[in-house]
N, C-alpha and C positions, 0 to 999 in steps of 0.2 A: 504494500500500500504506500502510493506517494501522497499527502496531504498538500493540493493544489492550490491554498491557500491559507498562509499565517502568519500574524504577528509575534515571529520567537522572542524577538526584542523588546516586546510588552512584556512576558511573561517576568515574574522575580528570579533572582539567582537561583533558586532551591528549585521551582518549577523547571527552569530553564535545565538544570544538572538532570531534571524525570525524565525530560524527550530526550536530551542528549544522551543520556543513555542507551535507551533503548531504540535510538539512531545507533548506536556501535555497537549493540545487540542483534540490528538487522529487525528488530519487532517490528519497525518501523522501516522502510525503504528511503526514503527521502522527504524533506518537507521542501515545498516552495517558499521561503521565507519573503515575503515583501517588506517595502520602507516607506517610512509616512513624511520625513523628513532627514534633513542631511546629517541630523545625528543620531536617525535612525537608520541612516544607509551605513553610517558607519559602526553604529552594532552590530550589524546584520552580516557587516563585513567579516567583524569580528567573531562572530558565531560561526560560521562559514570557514575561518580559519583556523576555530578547534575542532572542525567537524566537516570532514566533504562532503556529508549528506546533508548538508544545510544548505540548498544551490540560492545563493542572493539574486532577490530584484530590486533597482533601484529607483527612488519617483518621490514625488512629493501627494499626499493626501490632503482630496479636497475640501474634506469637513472642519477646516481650522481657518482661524485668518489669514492675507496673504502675506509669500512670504516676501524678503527681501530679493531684488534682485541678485546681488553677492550669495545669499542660497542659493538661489537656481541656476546660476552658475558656477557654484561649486560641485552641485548636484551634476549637471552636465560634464564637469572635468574627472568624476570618477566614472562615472557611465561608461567616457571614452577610454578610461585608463585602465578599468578593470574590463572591457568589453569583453574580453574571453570568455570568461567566468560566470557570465554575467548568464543567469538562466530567462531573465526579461526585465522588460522596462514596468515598474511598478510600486506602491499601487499608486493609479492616477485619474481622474474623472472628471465630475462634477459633484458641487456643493448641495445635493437635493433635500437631508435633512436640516442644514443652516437652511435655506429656503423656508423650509416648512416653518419653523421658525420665527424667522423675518422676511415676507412676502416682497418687501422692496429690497434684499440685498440684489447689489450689482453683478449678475453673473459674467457679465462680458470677459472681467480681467481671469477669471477663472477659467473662461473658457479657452483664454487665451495662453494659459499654462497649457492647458492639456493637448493645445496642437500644438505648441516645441513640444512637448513626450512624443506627439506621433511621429511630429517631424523625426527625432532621433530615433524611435524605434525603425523606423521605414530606413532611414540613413545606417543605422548601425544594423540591422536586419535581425531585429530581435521580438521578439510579442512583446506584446503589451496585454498591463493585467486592470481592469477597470471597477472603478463604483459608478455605476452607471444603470441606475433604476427609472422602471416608470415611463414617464414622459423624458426622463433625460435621456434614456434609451434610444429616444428615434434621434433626436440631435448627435448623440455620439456614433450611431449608426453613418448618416451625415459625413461625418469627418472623417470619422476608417475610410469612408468614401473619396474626401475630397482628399486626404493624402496617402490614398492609395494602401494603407494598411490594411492585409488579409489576415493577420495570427493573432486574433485577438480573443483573449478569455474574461467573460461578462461573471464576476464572479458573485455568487451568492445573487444572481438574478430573479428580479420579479418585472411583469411586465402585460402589457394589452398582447392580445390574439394576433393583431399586427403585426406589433413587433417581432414576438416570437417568430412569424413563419418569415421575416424578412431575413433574421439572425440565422435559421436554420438554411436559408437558401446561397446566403452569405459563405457558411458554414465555420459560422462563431460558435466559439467554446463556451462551454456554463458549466457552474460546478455546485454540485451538492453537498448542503451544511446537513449535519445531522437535527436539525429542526423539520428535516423529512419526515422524520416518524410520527410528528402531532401535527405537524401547518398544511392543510387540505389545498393553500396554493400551490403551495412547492408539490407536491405529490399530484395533483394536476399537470405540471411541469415536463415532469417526471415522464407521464403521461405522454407529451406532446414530443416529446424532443425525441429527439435520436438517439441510442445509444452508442454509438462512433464520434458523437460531438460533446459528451459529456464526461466530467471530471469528479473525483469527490475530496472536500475539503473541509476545516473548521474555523476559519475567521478564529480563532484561538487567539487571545485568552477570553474573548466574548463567552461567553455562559448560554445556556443550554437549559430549557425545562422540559417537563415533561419525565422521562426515566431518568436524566441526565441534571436535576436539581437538587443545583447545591457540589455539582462533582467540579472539580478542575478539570476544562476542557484540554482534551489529549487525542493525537491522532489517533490512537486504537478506536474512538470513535467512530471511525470512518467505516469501521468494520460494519457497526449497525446499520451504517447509510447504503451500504451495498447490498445487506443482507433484503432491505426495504426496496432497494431501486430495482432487487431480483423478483422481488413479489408484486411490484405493479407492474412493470415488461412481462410478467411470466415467464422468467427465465432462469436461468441453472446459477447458482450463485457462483460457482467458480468462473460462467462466463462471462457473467458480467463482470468480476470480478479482473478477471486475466483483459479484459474489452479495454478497462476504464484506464490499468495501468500501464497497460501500451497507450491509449490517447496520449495519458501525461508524460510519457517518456518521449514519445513521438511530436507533440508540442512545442513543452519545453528543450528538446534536445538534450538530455540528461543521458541518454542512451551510455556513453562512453564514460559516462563517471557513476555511471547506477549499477 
């Protein structure tokens, strides 16, 4: 199991030592670690370099204020510097819960972050990993458009009947939080989507109800999400299983380090 998407670099030190572990255990395959800021790119760096099963993405997240310019281009001089390495550009999006929020924030300058991410994913030739819900969905849809990015993963997705079939025709990636088990959208989702175009993940350290209240969110997790996404497909849990972790290997390119 790869965890297609998380915050390790949220997680405390003692959390942080649980996954790592059982990253060098192999319990675990790999996680996708994303960054929400430039001194989160460089924990993640850091995590990544006690652990090769930690693959970094790098990106600024849009649910905060803006940053400084000197961020974002700090941000961009690791992107090019660690490019190797670099499993995708992320996470990156748009501001939909600030929105919600405050109806008059200014979305333009945010959205004008998120096309330099594309711009440099499309230039460095890497995916990009998004917050990208709802109605902000068809505008980011939009943009992968206008700068020509095809490898994009819409994670932890919710969305109109629209969107979805434009995303699948696309063939944009999504991935499954374990809130599959209780939230009748996501299992709708589920429902609708492909399974060659899906991933499964835990937005970690975010928390979980339902069987999972009150637990530390942990990619063994993921386990129940497969076991769930094998009972709505009607399908063999080891297929879907063996399905999902070639997507994410296939993807993000991790093949040669996985």
């Amino acid at each position: 199991m790869i965890d297609a998407h998380i915050h390790l670099d949220w997680y405390n030190e003692e959390e942080q030592a649980i996954i790592l572990e059982d990253l060098e255990k192999r319990t675990i395959d790999g996680v996708i670690a994303v960054s929400s800021d430039l001194n989160s790119c460089n924990n993640v760096w850091k995590l990544h370099q006690a652990c090769p099963h930690v693959y970094p993405a790098f990106g600024w997240h849009p649910e905060q204020k803006l940053p400084s310019e000197a961020e974002l281009d700090a941000i961009e001089e690791m992107i090019h510097k660690h490019q190797d390495s670099l499993a995708a550009i992320g996470e990156v999006g748009l501001p939909y819960y600030m929105k919600k929020e405050d109806p008059f924030l200014d979305v333009q300058p945010y959205t004008e972050i998120l096309e330099r991410f594309l711009s440099l994913a499309k230039k460095c030739d890497l995916p990009i990993v998004l917050h990208a819900i709802y109605e902000d969905a068809e505008l980011v849809c939009d943009l992968l458009e206008k700068h020509q990015v095809t490898k994009a993963h819409f994670h932890w997705f919710k969305g109109s009947e629209k969107t979805i079939q434009r995303m699948i025709e696309r063939k944009y990636m999504i991935s499954v939080t374990p809130d599959c088990l209780y939230e009748q959208e996501i299992q709708r989702l589920i429902e609708q989507y492909p399974l060659e175009l899906m991933m499964v993940e835990t937005d970690g350290p975010w928390q979980f109800e339902g069987p999972f209240q009150g637990q530390m969110t942990h990619p063994k997790m993921m386990e129940q999400s497969l076991a769930q996404i094998a009972r709505i497909k009607n399908m063999p849990f080891g297929t879907v299983s063996a399905t999902i972790v070639k997507n994410t290997v296939t993807f993000y390119q991790v093949k040669d380090r996985h």
